[in-house]
C-alpha positions as CSV (number, residue, x, y, z in Angstrom):
1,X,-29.8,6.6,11.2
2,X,-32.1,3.4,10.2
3,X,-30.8,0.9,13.4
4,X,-31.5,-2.5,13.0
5,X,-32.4,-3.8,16.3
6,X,-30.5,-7.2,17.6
7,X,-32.4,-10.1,16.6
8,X,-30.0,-12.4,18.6
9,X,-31.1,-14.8,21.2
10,X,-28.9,-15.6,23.7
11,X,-26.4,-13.3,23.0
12,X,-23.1,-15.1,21.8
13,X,-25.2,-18.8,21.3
14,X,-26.6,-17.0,18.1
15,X,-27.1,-19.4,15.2
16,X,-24.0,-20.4,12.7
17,X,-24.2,-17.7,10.0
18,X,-25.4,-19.2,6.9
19,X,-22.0,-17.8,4.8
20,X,-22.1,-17.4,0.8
21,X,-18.6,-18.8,0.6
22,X,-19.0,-18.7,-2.8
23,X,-20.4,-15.1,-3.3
24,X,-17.6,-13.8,-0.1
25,X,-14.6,-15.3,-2.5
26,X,-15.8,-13.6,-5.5
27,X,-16.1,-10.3,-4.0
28,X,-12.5,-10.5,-2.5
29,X,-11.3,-12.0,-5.7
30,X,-11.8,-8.7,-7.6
31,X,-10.3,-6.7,-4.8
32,X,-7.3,-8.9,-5.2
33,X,-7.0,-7.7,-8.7
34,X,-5.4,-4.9,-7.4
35,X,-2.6,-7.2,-5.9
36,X,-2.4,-8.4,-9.2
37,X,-2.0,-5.3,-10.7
38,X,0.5,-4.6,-7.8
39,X,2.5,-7.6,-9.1
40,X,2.1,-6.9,-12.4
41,X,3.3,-3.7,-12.6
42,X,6.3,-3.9,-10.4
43,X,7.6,-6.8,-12.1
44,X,7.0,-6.0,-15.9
45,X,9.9,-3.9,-15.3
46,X,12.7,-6.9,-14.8
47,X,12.1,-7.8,-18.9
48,X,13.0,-4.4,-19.6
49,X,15.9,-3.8,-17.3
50,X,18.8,-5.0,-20.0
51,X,16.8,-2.8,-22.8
52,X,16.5,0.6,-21.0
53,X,20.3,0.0,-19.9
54,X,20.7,-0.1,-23.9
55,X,18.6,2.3,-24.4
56,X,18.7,5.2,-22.4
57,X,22.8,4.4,-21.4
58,X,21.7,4.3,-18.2
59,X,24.6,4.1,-15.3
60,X,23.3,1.7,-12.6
61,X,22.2,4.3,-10.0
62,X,19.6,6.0,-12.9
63,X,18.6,2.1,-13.4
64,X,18.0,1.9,-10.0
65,X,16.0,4.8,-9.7
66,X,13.4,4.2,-12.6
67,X,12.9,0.6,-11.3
68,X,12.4,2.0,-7.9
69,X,10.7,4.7,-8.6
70,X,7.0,3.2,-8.5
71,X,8.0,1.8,-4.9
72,X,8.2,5.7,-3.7
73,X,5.1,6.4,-5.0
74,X,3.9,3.3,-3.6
75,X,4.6,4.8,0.1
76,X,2.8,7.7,-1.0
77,X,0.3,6.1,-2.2
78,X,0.0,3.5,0.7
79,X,0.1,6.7,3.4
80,X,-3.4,8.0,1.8
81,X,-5.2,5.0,1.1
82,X,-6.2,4.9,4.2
83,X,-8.4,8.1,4.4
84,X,-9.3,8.1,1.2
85,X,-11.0,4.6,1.9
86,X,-12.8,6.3,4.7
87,X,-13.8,9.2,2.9
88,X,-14.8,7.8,0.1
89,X,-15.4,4.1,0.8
90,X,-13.5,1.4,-0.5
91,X,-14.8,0.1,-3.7
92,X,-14.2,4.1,-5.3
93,X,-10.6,3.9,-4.2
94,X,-10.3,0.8,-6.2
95,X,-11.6,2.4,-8.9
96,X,-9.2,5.3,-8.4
97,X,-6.3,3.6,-8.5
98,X,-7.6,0.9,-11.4
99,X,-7.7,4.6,-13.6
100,X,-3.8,5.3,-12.3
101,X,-2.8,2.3,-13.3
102,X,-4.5,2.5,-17.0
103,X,-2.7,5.9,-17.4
104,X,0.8,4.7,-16.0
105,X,1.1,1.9,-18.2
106,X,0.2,3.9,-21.2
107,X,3.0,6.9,-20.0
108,X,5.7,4.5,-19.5
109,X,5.4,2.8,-22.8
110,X,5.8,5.7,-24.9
111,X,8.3,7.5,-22.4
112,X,11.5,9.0,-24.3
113,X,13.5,9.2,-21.7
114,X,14.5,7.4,-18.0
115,X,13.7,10.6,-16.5
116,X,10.1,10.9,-17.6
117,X,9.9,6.7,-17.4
118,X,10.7,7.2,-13.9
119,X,7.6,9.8,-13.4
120,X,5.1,7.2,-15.2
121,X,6.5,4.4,-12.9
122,X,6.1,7.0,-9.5
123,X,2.1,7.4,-10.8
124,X,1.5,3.6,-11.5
125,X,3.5,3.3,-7.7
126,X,0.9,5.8,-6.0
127,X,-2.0,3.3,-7.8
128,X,0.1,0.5,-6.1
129,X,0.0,1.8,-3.1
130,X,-3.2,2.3,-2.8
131,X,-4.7,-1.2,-4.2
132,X,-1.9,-2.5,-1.3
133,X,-3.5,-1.0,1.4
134,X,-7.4,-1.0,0.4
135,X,-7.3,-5.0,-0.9
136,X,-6.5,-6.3,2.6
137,X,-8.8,-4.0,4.7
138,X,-11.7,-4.6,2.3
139,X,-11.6,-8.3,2.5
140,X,-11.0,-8.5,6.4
141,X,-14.1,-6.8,6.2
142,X,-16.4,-7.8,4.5
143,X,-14.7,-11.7,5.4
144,X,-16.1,-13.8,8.6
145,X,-13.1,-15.2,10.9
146,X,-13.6,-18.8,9.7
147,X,-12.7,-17.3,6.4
148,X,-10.4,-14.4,6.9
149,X,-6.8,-16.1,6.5
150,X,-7.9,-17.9,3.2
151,X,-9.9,-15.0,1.8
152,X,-6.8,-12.4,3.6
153,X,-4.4,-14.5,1.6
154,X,-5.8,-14.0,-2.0
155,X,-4.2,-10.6,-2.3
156,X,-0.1,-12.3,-1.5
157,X,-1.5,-14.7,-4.5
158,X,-3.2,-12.3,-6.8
159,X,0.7,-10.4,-6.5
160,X,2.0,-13.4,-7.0
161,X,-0.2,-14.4,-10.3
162,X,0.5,-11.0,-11.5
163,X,4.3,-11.6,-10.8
164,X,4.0,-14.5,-13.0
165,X,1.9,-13.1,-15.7
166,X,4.5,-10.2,-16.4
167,X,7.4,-12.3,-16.1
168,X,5.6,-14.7,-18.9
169,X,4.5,-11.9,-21.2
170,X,8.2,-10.6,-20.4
171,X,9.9,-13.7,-21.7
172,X,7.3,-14.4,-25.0
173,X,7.4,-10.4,-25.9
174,X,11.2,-11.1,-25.9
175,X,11.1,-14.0,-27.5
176,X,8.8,-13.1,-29.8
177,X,11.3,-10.1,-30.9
178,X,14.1,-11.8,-30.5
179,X,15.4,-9.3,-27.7
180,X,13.7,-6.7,-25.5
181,X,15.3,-4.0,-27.5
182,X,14.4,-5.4,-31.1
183,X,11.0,-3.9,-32.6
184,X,7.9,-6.1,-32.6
185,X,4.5,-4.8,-33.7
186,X,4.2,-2.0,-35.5
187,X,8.2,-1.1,-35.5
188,X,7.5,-0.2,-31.7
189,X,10.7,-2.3,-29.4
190,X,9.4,-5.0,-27.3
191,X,10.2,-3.4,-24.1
192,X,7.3,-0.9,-24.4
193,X,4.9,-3.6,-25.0
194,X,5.6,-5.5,-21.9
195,X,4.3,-2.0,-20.2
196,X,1.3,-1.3,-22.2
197,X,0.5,-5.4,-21.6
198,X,-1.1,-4.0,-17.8
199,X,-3.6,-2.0,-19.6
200,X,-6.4,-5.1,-20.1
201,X,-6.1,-6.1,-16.1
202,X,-5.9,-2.6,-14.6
203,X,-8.8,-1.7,-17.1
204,X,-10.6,-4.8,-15.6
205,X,-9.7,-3.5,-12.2
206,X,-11.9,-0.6,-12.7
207,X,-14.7,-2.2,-14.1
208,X,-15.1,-4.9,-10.9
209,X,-14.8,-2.1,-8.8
210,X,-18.2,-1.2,-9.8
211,X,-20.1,-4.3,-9.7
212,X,-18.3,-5.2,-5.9
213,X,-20.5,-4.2,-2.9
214,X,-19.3,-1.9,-0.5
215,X,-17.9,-2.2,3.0
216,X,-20.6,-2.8,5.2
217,X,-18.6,-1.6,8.0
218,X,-17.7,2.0,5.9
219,X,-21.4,2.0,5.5
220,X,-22.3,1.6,9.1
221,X,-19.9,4.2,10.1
222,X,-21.4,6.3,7.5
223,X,-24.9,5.7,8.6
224,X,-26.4,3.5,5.9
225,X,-27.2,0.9,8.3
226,X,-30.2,-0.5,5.6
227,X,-27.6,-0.7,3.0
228,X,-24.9,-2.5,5.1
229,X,-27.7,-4.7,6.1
230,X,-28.1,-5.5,2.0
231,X,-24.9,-6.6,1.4
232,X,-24.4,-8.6,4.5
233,X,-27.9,-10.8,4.4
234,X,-26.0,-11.3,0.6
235,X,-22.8,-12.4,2.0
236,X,-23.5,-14.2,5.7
237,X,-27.5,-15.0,5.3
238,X,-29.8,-14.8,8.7
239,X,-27.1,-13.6,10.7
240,X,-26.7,-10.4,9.2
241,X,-28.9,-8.3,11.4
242,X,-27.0,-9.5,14.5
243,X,-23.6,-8.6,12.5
244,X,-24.8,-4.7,11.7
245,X,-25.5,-4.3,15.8
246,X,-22.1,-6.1,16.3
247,X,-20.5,-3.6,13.5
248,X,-22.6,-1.0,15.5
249,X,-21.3,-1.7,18.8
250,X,-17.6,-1.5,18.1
251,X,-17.9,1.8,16.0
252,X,-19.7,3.7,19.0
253,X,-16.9,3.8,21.1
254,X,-14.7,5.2,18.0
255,X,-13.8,7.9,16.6
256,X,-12.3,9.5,13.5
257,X,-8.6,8.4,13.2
258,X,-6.1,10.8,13.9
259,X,-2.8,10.6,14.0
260,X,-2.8,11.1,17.4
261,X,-4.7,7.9,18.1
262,X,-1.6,6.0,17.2
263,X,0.6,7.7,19.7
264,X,1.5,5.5,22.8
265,X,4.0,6.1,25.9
266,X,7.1,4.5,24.1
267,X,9.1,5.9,20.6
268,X,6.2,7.8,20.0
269,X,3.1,5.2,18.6
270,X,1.2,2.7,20.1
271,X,3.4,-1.0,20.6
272,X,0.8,-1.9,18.0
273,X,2.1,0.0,15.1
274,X,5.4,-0.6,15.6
275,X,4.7,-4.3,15.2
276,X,2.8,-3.8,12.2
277,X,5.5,-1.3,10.9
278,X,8.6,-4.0,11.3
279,X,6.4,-6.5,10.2
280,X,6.1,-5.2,7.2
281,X,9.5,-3.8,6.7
282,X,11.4,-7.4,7.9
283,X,9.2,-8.4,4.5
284,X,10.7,-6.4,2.3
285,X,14.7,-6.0,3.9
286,X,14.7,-10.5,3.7
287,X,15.8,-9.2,-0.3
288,X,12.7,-11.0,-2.1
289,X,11.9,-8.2,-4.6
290,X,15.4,-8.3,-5.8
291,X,14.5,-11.9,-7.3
292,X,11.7,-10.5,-9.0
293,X,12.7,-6.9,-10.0
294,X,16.6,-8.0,-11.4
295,X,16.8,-11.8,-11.8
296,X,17.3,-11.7,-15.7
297,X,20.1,-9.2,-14.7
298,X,21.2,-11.0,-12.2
299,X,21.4,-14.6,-13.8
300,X,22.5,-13.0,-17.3
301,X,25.4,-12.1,-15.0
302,X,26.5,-15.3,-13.7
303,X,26.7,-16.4,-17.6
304,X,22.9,-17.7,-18.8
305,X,21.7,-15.8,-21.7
306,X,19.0,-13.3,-21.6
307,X,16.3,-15.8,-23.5
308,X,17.4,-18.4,-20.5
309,X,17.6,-16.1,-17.7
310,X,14.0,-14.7,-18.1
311,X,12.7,-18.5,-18.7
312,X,14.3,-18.8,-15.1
313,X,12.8,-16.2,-13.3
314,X,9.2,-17.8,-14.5
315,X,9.6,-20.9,-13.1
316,X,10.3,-19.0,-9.6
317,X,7.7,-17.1,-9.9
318,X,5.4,-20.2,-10.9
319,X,7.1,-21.7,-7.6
320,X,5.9,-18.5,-5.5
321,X,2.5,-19.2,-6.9
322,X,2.3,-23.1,-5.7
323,X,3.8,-21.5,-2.8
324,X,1.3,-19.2,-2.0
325,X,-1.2,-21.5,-2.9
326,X,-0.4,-24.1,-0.3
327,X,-0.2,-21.2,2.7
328,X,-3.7,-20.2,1.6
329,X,-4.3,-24.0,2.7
330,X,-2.3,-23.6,5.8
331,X,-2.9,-20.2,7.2
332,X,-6.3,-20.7,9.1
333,X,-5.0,-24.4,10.1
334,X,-1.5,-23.7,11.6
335,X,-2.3,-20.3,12.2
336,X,-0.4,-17.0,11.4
337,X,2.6,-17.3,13.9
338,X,4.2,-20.7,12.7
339,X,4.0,-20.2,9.2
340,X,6.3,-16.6,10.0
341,X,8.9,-19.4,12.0
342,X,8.5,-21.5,9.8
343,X,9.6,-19.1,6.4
344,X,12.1,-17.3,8.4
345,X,14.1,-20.7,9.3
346,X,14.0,-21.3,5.5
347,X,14.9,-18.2,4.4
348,X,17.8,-17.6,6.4
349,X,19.2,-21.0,5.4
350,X,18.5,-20.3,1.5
351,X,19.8,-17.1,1.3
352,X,23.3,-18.0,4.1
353,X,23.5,-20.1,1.0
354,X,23.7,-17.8,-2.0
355,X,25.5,-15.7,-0.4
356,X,28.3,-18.2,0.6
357,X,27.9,-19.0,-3.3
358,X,28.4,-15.5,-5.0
359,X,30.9,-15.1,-2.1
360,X,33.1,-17.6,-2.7
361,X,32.5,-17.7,-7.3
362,X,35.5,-16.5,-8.9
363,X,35.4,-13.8,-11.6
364,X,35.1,-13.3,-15.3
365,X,36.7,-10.1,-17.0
366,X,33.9,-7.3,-16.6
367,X,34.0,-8.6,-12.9
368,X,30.9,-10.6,-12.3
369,X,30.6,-14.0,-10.3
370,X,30.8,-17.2,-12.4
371,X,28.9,-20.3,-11.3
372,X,29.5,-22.7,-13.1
373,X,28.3,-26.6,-13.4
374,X,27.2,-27.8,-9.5
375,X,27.5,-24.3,-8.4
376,X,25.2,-22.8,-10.9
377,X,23.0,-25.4,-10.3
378,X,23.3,-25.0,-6.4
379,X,22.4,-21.4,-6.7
380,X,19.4,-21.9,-8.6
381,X,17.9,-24.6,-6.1
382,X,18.7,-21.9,-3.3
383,X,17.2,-19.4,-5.1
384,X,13.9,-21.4,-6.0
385,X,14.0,-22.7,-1.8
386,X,14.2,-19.3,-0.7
387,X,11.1,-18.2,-2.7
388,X,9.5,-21.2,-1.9
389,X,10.1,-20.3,1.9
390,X,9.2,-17.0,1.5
391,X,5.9,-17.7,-0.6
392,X,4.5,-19.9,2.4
393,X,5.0,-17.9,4.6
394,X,6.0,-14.2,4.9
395,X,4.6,-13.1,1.4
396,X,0.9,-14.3,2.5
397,X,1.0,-14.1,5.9
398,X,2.1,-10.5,6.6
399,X,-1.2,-9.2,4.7
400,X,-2.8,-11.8,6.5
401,X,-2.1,-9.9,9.5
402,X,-1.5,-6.2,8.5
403,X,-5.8,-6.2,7.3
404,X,-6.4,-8.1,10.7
405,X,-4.3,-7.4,13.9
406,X,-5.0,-3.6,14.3
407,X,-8.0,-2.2,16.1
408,X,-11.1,-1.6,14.4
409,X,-10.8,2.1,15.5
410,X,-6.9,2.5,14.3
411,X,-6.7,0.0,11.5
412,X,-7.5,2.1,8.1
413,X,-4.9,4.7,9.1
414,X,-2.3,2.0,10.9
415,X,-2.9,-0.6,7.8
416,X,-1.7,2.7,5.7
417,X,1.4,3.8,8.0
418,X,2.5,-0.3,7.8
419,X,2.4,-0.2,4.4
420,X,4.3,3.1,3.5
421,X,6.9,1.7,5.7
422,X,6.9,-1.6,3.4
423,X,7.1,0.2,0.1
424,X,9.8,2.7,1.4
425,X,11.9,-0.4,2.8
426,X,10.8,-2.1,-0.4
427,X,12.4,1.0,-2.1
428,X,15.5,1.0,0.2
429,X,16.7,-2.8,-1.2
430,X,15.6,-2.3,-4.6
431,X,17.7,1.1,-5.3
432,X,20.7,-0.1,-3.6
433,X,20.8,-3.5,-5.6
434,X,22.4,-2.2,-8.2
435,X,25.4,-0.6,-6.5
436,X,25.3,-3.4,-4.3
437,X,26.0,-5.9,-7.0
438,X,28.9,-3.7,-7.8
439,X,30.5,-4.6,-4.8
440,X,29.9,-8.1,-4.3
441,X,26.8,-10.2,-4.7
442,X,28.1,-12.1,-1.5
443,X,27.9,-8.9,0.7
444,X,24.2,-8.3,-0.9
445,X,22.8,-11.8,-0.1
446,X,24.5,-11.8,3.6
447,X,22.6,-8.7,4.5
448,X,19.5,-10.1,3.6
449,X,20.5,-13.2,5.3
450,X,20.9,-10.8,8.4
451,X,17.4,-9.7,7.5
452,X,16.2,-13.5,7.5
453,X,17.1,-14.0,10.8
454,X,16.1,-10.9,12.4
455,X,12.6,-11.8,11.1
456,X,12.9,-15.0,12.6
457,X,13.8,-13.7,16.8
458,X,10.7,-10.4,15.7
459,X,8.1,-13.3,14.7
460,X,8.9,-15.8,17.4
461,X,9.1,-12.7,20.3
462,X,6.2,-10.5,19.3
463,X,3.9,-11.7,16.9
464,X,0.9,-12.5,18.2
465,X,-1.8,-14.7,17.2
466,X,-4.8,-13.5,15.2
467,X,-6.2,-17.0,13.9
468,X,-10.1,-17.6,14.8
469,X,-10.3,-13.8,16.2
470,X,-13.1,-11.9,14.7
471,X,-11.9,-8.1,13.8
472,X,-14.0,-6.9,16.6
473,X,-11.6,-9.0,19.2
474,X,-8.2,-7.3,17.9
C-alpha cells in the first residue's frame, strides 16, 4: 500500500481546504441522476394507472400490485447495494443499475399483460433500489461537512425533478393522444410511451457513471491510496493529503461489515439502526407516495377530468421541487433536526385536514367522495401544503441523514438495511391504497395523519444532530 504521510501542521489547525465547490457539485449531480431516475420511474406509472385499469381489466388489488411492484424490488435492491458498492466501488454500481433501468423501461412498454408489467416494474425497482442507497453514500463521501447537507440534499431534489418530469411527459403524452389509452406514434397507445420516455435519462445515467471519479474512501479501503489522493487534490486542493491519512485513520480500526456488526444489546441491532430504520419508514407510512403514484386517480375520483387531474398532480409536484429547493437552502443553516419538526407539524395539520374532508364529502352513485366548490378547493390547498411540508423537510432531510449519521465502519450495510425498510414500507402504503380508497378516503388520510404525528414525538425524542459533523465524527 502507497501511504501518504501527514503533511499537517499542527494537527486539527490545518489550513482551510481549498474546496472545488464547483467540481464537488458536479460530481454529486450525476450521482443524483439516479434519484432522478428513482423519481422518474416510480411516478411515470400514475399517467398510466386509468389505462392499464382499461386495459388489462384490472381489479384494484392487481392495480395495486403492478404499481407496487418496483417498490419490492426496490428493498431488494436497496438490501444489496450496499455490498455491491463495497465490492465493486460505487461509480460501477451506478452503472449497474443505469443498465436495469434501460432494460426495465423497454420491458414495461411492450408488456402484454399486468402480470409480466409487474415483472418489468420489480427489475426497474431492484435498479431503484440501488441508485437509492449508492447516491447518498457516494456524495457524503466524496462531500466536505461545510457541504454535505446541500450536496446530501440533491438526491431528495433530483427525485423530485424526476417526479416532475414524468408527471409532465405523463400529462403532454395524454394530451397529445387525447387519452392514455388512445394510440399516438406509430399506432402504439400513449401509456407505453410514458415508459419508454426513461430510456434517454437512465441511458445518461450510465454514461456519467463513467466519467464520475470514484470514492476516495472505497479506494483507500481498497488500497489505492495514490489514486484516492487524485481525486481528492481534484475535489478539496492542498488538503487532500491530510484528508487520505484522516480516511486512513478511521478505516484502520474497521473491518468488513457483517451483519453481525449491527447487532446491539436491545431488539437485536445497534440503537443506531433502529433510528435509521424508523426514520426511514415514518417517511414513507406519513402517505406522500400516494400523491404521486395515484393523484390522477384519486382527483378523477372526486369529479376533475383525467386531462385536469394530471395537470393537477404537476403543479404539486412543481411545488415539491420549490420545496426541496428551499430545504437545500436551509438544511446546513437550521440544521437537520428542526426542519424534521418543522415538516412533521405541517404534515400532520395538512393531512388531519383531508382527511376530515374526504371524511365528511358526501357520495356520488359508484361511491366516491364529491368535493365540490370550497371543499374541492380546500382539498387541493391541503394537498399542495402537505407536499410543501413534506418537500422541506422529511423528503430532503431523511437522505440527508441516512448517507451521514451511521458509522463509517457500519454505514454502507446500515445505509442498505434503512433503505429496504423504506421501500418495503413504501410498498406497504402504496399496495393498500387501492383497497383503502374502497373503504373510505377519510380512514386512508387519518392513518397517515397518525403517521404525521408519530414522526413528529420520533424526530423531536431521538433524532440527533449531524449538522457541521465530518463523517469521521458520527
Amino acid at each position: 500500500m502507497a501511504h501518504i504521510t501527514d503533511i499537517r501542521t499542527g494537527g486539527a489547525s490545518a489550513l482551510p481546504p481549498q474546496v472545488s465547490t464547483a467540481k464537488i457539485s458536479l460530481v454529486a449531480a450525476v450521482a443524483a441522476l439516479g434519484g432522478f431516475l428513482f423519481g422518474f420511474d416510480t411516478s411515470v406509472i400514475n399517467g398510466a394507472v386509468g389505462a392499464l385499469q382499461t386495459t388489462f381489466a384490472a381489479s384494484p388489488w392487481a392495480t395495486g400490485l403492478a404499481v407496487s411492484s418496483a417498490l419490492v424490488g426496490s428493498a431488494v435492491g436497496a438490501f444489496f447495494a450496499g455490498s455491491m458498492a463495497d465490492r465493486i466501488g460505487r461509480a460501477r454500481t451506478m452503472g449497474v443499475a443505469s443498465i436495469l433501468f434501460v432494460i426495465s423501461a423497454l420491458g414495461s412498454g411492450l408488456c402484454f399483460t399486468l402480470w409480466d408489467l409487474s415483472a418489468w416494474r420489480l427489475l426497474g425497482g431492484v435498479a431503484i433500489g440501488v441508485a437509492s442507497v449508492v447516491a447518498p453514500a457516494y456524495i457524503a463521501e466524496i462531500a466536505p461537512a461545510h457541504l454535505r447537507g446541500r450536496l446530501g440534499a440533491l438526491q431528495q431534489l433530483a427525485i423530485v425533478i424526476g417526479i416532475f418530469a414524468a408527471l409532465l411527459g405523463d400529462y403532454a403524452l395524454a394530451t397529445r393522444a387525447g387519452s392514455a389509452t388512445e394510440p399516438l406514434w406509430f399506432g402504439v397507445a400513449a401509456w407505453r410511451w410514458m415508459f419508454w420516455s426513461a430510456l434517454p435519462a437512465a441511458a445518461l445515467y450510465g454514461i456519467g457513471a463513467l466519467f464520475i471519479p470514484e470514492s476516495p474512501r472505497y479506494l483507500v479501503a481498497r488500497g489505492n491510496e495514490t489514486q484516492a489522493l487524485a481525486v481528492l487534490r481534484g475535489l478539496v486542493g492542498d488538503s487532500a493529503p491530510s484528508k487520505v491519512v484522516e480516511i486512513r485513520r478511521s478505516l484502520s480500526t474497521e473491518s468488513v461489515p457483517r451483519f453481525r456488526d449491527l447487532r446491539g444489546p436491545r431488539f437485536g441491532l445497534l440503537p443506531i439502526v433502529w433510528v435509521g430504520i424508523l426514520l426511514a419508514m415514518l417517511q414513507q407510512f406519513v402517505g406522500i407516495n400516494v400523491i404521486f403514484y395515484y393523484s390522477s386517480v384519486l382527483w378523477q375520483a372526486v369529479g376533475f377530468s383525467e386531462k385536469d387531474s394530471l395537470a393537477i398532480t404537476v403543479i404539486t409536484s412543481f411545488t415539491n421541487i420549490v420545496t426541496t429547493v428551499i430545504a437545500i437552502a436551509c438544511v446546513d443553516r437550521f440544521g437537520r433536526k428542526p426542519l424534521l419538526i418543522a415538516g412533521s407539524l405541517g404534515m400532520a395539520l395538512t393531512l388531519g385536514g383531508l382527511a376530515y374532508l374526504f371524511g365528511t364529502a358526501g357520495m356520488d352513485a359508484q361511491g366516491n367522495p364529491v368535493l365540490q366548490g370550497t371543499r374541492g378547493m380546500l382539498a387541493l390547498i391541503c394537498a399542495n401544503a402537505y407536499v410543501f411540508s413534506f418537500g422541506f423537510s422529511w423528503g430532503p432531510v431523511v437522505w440527508v441523514l441516512l448517507g451521514e449519521m451511521f458509522p463509517n465502519r457500519i454505514r454502507a450495510l446500515a445505509l442498505s438495511i434503512a433503505a429496504a425498510a423504506q421501500w418495503v414500507a413504501n410498498f406497504a402504503v402504496s399496495a393498500t391504497f387501492p383497497s383503502l380508497k374502497g373503504v373510505g378516503l377519510g380512514w386512508a388520510y387519518g392513518l397517515y395523519t397518525t403517521a404525521a404525528v408519530l414522526s413528529l414525538f420520533f424526530a423531536w425524542r431521538y433524532i440527533r444532530e449531524t449538522k457541521g459533523k465530518e463523517l469521521e465524527q458520527m
